[in-house]
ChimeraX commands (.cxc) that place a marker at each C-alpha (Angstrom):
marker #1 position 8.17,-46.87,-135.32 radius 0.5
marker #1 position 4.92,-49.02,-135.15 radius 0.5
marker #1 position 2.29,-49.55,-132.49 radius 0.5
marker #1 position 3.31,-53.26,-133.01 radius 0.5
marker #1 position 7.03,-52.32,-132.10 radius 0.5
marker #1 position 6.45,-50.01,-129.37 radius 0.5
marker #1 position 4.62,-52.28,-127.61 radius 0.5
marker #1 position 6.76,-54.94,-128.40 radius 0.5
marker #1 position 9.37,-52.61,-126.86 radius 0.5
marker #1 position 7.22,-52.20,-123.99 radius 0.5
marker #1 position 8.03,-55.81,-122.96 radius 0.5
marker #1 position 11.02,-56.21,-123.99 radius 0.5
marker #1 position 12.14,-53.78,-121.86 radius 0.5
marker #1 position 10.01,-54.23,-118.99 radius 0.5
marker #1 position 10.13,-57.82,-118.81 radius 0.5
marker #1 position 13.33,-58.40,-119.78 radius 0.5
marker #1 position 12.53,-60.47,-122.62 radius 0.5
marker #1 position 14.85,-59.89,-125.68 radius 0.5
marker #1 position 12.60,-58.22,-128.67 radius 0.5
marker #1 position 13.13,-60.69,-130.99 radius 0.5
marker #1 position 11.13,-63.66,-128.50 radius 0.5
marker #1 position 7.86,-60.89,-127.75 radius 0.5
marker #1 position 4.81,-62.11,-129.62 radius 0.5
marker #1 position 1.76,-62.19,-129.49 radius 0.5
marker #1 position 1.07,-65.47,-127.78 radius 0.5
marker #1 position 3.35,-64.55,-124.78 radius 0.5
marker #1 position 1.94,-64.53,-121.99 radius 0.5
marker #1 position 2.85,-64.51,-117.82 radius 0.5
marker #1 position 3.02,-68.29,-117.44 radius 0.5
marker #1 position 6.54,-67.70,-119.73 radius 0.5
marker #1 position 7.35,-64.19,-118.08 radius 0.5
marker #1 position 8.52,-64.49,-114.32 radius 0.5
marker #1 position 8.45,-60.50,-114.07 radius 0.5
marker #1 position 4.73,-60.55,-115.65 radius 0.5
marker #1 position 3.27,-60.94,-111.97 radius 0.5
marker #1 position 1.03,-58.84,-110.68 radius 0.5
marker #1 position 3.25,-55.81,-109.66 radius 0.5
marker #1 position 4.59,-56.82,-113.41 radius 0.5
marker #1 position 0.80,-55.61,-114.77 radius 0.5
marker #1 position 0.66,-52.74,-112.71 radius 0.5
marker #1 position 4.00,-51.79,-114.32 radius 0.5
marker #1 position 2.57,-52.42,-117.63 radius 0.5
marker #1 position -0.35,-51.01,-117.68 radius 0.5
marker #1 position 1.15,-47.82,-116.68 radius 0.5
marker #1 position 3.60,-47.71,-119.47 radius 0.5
marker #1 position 0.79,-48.67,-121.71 radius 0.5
marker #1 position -1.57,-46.07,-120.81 radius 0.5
marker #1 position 1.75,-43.56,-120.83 radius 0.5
marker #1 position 2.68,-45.09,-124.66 radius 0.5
marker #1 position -0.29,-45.05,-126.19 radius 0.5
marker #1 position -2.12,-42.33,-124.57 radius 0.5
marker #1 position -5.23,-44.56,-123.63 radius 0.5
marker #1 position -6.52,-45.99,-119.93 radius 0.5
marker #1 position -7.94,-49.12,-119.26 radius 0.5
marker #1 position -10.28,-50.15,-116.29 radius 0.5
marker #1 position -10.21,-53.28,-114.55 radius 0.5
marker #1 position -11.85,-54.90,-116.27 radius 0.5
marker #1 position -9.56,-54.98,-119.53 radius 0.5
marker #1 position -6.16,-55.51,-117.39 radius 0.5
marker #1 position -7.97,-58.55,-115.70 radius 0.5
marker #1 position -8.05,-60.15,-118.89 radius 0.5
marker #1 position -4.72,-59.26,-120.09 radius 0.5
marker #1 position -3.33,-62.91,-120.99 radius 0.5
marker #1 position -1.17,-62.52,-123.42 radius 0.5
marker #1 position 0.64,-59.85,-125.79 radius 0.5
marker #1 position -1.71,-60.68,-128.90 radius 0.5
marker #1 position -5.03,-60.02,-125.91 radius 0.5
marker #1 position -3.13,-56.53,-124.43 radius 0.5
marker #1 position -2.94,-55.58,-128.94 radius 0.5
marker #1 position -6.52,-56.24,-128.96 radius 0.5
marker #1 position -7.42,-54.02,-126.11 radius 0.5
marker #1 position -5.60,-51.60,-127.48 radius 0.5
marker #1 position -7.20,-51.58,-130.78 radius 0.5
marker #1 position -10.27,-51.26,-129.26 radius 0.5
marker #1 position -8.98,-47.68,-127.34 radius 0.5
marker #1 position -8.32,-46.40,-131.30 radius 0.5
marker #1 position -4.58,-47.89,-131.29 radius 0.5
marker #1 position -4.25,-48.98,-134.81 radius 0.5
marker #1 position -1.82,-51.94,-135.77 radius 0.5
marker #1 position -1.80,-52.21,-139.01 radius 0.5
marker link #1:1,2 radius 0.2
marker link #1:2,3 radius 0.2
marker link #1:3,4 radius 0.2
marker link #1:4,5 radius 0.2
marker link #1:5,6 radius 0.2
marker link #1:6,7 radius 0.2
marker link #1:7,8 radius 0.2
marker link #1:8,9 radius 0.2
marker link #1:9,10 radius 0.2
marker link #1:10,11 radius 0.2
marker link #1:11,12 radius 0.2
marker link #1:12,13 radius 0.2
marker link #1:13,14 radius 0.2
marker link #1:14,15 radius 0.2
marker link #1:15,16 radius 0.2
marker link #1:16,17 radius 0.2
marker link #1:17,18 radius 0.2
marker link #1:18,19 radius 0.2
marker link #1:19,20 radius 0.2
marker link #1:20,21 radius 0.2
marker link #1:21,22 radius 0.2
marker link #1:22,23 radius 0.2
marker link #1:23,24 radius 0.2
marker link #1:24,25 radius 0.2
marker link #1:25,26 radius 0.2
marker link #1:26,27 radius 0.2
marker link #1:27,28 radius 0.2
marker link #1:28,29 radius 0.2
marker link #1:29,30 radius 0.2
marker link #1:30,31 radius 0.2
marker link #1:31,32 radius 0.2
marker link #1:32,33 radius 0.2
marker link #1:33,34 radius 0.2
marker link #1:34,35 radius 0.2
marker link #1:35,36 radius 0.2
marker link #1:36,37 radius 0.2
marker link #1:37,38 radius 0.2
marker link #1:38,39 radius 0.2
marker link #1:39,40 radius 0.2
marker link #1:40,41 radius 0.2
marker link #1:41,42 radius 0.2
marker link #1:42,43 radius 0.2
marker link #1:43,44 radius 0.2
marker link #1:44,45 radius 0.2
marker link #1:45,46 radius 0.2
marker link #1:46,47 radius 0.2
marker link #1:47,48 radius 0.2
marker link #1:48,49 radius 0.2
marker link #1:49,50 radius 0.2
marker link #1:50,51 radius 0.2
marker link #1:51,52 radius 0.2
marker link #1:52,53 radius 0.2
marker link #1:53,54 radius 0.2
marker link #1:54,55 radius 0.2
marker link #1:55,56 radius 0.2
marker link #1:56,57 radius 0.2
marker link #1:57,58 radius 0.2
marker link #1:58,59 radius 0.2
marker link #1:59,60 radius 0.2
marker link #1:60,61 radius 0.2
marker link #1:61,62 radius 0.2
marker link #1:62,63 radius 0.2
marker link #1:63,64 radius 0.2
marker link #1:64,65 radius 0.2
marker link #1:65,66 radius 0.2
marker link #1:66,67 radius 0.2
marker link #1:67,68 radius 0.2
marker link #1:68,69 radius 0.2
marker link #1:69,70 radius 0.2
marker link #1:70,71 radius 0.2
marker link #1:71,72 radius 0.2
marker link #1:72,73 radius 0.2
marker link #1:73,74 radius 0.2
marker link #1:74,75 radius 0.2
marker link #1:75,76 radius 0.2
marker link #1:76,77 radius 0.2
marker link #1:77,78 radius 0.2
marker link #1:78,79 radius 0.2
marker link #1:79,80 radius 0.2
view
């Protein structure tokens, strides 16, 4: 499986939002579970998938799917 699908999966099945609609422009305004309990979730299964641990800082800023992929990049998660 790819980084792009397992975080794809990471919504999907935290947010309830069926695989096929997770991309990267979605974002909380479309996600009623991506509140901010919702980002504490995710950034927990994040850092647990991908083996990687953001500060503050990057989960402040954590916008959209395509934002959360580019944060991850920059932890050495490559999406090729």
């Amino acid at each position: 499986m790819s980084n792009q699908e397992k975080l794809y999966n990471v919504f999907s099945s935290l947010f309830g939002v069926p695989k096929d609609e997770v991309n990267d422009a979605l974002s909380p305004d479309a996600v009623p579970k991506w509140d901010s309990l919702g980002t504490v979730n995710l950034v927990v299964e994040l850092e647990r998938e991908f083996n990687v641990r953001f500060d503050l800082m990057d989960v402040m800023g954590f916008l959209n799917v395509g934002i959360v992929k580019t944060a991850l990049s920059e932890k050495g998660v490559s999406f090729d």
